[in-house]
N, C-alpha and C positions, 0 to 999 in steps of 0.2 A: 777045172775046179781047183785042180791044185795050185796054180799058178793066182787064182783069187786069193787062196790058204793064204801063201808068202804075200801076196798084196797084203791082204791086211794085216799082216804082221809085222809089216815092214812098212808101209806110210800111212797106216789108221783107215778107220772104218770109212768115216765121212768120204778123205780124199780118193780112196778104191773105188768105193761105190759112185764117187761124180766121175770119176775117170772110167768108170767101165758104161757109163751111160752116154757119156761124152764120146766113148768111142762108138757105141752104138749107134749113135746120130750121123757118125761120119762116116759109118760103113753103109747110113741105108740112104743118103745122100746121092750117090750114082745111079740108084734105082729113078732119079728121075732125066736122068741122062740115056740120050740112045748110044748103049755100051754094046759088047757081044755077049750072048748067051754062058760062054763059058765066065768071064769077067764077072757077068750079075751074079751066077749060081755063086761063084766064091766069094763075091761080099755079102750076098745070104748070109752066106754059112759063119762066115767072120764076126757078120751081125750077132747071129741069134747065140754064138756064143759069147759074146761080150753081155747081152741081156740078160742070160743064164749068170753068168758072173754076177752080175748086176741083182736080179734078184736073189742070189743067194748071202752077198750082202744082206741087203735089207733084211733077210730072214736072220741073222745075223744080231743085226743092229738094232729092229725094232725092240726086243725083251728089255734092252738096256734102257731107250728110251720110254716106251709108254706102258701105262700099268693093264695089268692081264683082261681086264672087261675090253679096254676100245683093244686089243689086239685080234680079239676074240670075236669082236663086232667084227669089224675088219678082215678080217681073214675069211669069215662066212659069206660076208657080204662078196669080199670077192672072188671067193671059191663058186659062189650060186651065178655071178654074173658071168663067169668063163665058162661054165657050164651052160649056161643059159645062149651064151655063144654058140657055142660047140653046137648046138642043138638046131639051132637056127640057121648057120653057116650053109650046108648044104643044100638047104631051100633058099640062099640070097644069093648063092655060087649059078644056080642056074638060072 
């Protein structure tokens, strides 16, 4: 998260946040490759915290952009569908 900090301090919000999705994508890219187990577990890891970057962004950037109702819609909306995930996951895992 720190290193997000200085990204966006340092090349703007937009360019952080494409770059930290941008690298998202190319970390989960070998997930379709027959790689080794140790290899996969560390572009996980590499992944989910470029995504974490990445949404902390947007957490970030959307007040600037859009007015307090659609953020408010939005953020419920998809705070109830992760949840709604979460909830479900364990009956679709088996």
């Amino acid at each position: 998260f720190l290193v997000v900090l200085l990204l966006v301090d340092y090349i703007g919000r937009k360019k952080s946040m494409a770059l930290c999705f941008l690298m998202f994508s190319l970390c989960i890219l070998p997930l379709y490759a027959c790689i080794g187990r140790i290899a996969l577990t560390i572009f996980i890891f590499i992944a989910r915290a470029f995504i974490s970057g990445g949404y902390q962004v947007v957490f970030v950037y959307t007040p600037e952009v859009f007015p307090t109702e659609n953020r408010a819609l939005a953020m419920g909306t998809s705070s109830a569908m992760a949840r709604l995930g979460a909830l479900i996951t364990p009956f679709v895992a088996q």
